[in-house]
C-alpha positions in Angstrom: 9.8 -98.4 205.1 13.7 -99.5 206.2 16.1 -97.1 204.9 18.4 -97.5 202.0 22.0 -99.2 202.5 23.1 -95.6 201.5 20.8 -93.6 203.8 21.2 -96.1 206.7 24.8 -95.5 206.3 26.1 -92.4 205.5 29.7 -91.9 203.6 32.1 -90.5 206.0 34.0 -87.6 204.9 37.4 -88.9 203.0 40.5 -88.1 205.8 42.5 -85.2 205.2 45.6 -86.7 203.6 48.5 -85.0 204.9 52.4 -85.6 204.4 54.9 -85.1 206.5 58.1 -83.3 206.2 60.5 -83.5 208.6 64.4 -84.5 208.2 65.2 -85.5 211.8 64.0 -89.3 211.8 62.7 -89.1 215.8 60.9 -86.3 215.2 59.3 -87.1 211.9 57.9 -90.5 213.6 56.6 -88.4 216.3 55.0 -86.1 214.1 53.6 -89.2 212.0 52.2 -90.6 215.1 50.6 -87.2 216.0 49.0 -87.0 213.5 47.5 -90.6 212.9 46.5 -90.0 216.7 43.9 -87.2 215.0 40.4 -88.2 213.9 39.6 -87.2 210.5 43.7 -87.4 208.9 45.5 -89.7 207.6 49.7 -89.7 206.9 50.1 -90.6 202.8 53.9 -90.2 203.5 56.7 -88.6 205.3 60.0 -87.2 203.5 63.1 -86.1 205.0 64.5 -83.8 202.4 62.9 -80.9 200.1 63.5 -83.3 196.9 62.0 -86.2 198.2 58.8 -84.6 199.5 58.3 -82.9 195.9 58.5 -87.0 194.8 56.4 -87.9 196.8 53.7 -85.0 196.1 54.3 -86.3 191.9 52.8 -89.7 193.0 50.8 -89.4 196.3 48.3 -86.3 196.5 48.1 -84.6 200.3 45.7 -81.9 200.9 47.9 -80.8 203.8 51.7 -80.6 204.4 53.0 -80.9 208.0 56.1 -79.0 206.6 59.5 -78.5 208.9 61.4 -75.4 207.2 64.9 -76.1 208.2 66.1 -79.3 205.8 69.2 -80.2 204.5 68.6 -79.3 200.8 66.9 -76.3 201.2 64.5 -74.5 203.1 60.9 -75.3 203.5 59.5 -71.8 202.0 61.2 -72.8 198.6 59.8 -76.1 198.5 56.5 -74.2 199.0 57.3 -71.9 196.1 58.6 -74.6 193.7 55.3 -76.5 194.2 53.3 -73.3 193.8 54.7 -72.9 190.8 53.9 -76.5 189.6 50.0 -75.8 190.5 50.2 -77.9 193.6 47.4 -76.5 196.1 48.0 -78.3 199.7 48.0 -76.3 202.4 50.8 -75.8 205.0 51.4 -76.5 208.5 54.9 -75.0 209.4 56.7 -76.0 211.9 60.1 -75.0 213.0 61.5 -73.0 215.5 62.4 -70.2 213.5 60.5 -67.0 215.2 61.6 -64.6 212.5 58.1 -62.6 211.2 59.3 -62.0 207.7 59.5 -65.7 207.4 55.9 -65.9 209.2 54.8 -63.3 206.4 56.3 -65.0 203.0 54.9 -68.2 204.6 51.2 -66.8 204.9 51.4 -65.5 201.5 52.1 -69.1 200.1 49.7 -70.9 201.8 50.7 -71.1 205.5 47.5 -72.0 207.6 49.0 -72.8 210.6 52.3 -72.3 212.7 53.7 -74.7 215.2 56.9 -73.8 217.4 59.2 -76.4 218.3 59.2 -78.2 221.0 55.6 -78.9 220.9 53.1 -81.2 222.4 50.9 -83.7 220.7 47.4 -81.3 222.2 49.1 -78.4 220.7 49.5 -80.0 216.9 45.7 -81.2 217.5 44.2 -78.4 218.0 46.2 -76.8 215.2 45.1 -79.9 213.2 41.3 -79.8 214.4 41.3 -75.7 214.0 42.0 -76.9 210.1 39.7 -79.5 209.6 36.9 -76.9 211.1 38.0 -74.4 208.5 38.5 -77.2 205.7 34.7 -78.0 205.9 33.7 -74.6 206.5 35.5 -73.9 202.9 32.5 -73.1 199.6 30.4 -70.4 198.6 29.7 -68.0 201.6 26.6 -66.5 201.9 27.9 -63.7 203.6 30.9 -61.6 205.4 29.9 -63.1 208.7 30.6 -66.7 207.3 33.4 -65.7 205.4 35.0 -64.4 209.1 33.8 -67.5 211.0 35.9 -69.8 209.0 38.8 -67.8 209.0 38.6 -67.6 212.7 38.7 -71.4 213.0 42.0 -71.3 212.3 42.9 -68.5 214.6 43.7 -69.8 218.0 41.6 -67.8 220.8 43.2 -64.7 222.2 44.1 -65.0 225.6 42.5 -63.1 228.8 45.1 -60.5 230.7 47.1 -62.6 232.7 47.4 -62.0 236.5 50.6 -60.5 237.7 53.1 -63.4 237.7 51.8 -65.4 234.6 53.4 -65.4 231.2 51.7 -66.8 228.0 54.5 -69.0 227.0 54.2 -70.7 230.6 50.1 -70.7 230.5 50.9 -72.7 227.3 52.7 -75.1 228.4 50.5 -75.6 231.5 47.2 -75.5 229.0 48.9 -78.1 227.1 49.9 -80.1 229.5 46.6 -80.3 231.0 44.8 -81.2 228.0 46.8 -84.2 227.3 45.8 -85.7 230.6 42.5 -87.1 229.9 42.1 -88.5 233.5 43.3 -85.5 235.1 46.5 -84.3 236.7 48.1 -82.9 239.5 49.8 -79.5 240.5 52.6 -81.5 241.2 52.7 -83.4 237.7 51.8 -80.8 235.8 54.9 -78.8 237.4 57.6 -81.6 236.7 56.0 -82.2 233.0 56.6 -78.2 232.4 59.4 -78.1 234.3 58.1 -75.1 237.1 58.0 -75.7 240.7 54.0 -77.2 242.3 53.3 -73.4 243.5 54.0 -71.8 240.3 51.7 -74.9 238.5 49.3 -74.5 240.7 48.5 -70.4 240.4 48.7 -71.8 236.6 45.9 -74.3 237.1 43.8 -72.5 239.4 44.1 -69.6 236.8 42.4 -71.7 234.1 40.2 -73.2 236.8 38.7 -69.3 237.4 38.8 -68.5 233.8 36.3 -71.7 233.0 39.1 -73.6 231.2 39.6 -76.2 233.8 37.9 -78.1 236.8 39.4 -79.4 240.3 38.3 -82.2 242.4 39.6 -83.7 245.3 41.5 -87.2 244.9 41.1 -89.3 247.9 43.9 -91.8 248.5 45.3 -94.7 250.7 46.0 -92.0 253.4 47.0 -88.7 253.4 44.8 -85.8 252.5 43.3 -85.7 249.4 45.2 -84.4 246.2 43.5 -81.7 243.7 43.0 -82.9 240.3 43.1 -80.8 237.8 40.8 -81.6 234.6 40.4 -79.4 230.9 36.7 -79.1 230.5 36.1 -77.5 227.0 37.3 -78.5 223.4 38.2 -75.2 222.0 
């Protein structure tokens, strides 16, 4: 017997509506594209002050706020305070380049999910995005403390290994980043221009994640020459 229309073809999950907030014109249109880039979300809006995004939020529901905290009529924790109080229940994906804890504090305890530090690349906000979405659909009625800690560690980004003398985090960042936005690969010497560190430094960085499982080399023949390594992320996480 040939399936229904309904069974044949499944509803696909709405897209996670999410509005931007950002007051710097370039980078809000960045962010917008970001996001947009990201299966599974969709951008109802972006506004450049605290008053307009509370507008926007009175006639277009998000269920996520890409939220700057820095804007020119106030910060972004008292937006998310005035529209606690109002019952509004989006969650929040700060970003700013404030590193100040107490603010990372009062931010989790009004519905900060996620923090992103400025600058940022467009792999970094996806995962941040995709670590949501995981913990989004994760969200009803656990059956147990084991489910209950699997969906809050979706949003947790993993912890990193002890680094070999010489590396730092921030750098492996970077580097990680860098690397997972190339989807054809990338050089030592690409990846040190894009993070700004010289090919020797880039490479101990690469060949790092390359031991650690994270990444894969090949060779790269050419016209002439040697060959070139190219470096390749292998895992989604």
């Amino acid at each position: 017997m040939s399936p229904s229309p309904s069974q044949a073809n499944p509803a696909r999950p709405a897209p996670i509506r999410v509005l931007v907030v950002e007051d710097d014109p370039v980078a809000a249109d960045a962010h917008r594209m970001y996001v947009e880039r990201v299966p599974g979300f969709s951008v109802v809006g972006v506004a450049r002050t605290r008053g307009d995004a509370q507008r926007q939020l009175e006639r277009t529901p998000a269920d996520l706020l890409l939220l700057d905290l820095y804007l020119p009529d106030g910060h972004g924790l008292q937006l998310l305070r005035a529209l606690r109080a109002t019952g509004h229940t989006a969650d929040v994906i700060a970003v700013t380049s404030a590193r100040d804890l107490a603010v990372v504090r009062e931010g989790v305890s009004l519905g900060v999910v996620q923090y992103v530090l400025k600058p940022f690349t467009f792999a970094t906000l996806r995962d941040r995005l995709l670590r949501y979405a995981e913990f989004r659909a994760s969200v009803g009625e656990a059956s147990g403390q084991d489910e209950v800690d699997r969906a809050l560690a979706a949003l947790r980004a993993p912890q990193p290994a002890e680094l070999p003398k010489g590396l730092t985090p921030a750098t492996l960042q970077a580097v990680t980043d860098t690397l997972r936005a190339a989807a054809d690969g990338i050089s030592a010497a690409a990846t040190a221009e894009a993070v700004g560190i010289s090919r020797i430094t880039a490479r101990r960085y690469l060949e790092h994640l390359v031991d650690a499982g994270r990444a894969a080399r090949a060779p790269q023949y050419g016209q002439v020459g040697r060959p070139e390594l190219v470096y390749r992320w292998l895992t989604a996480g």
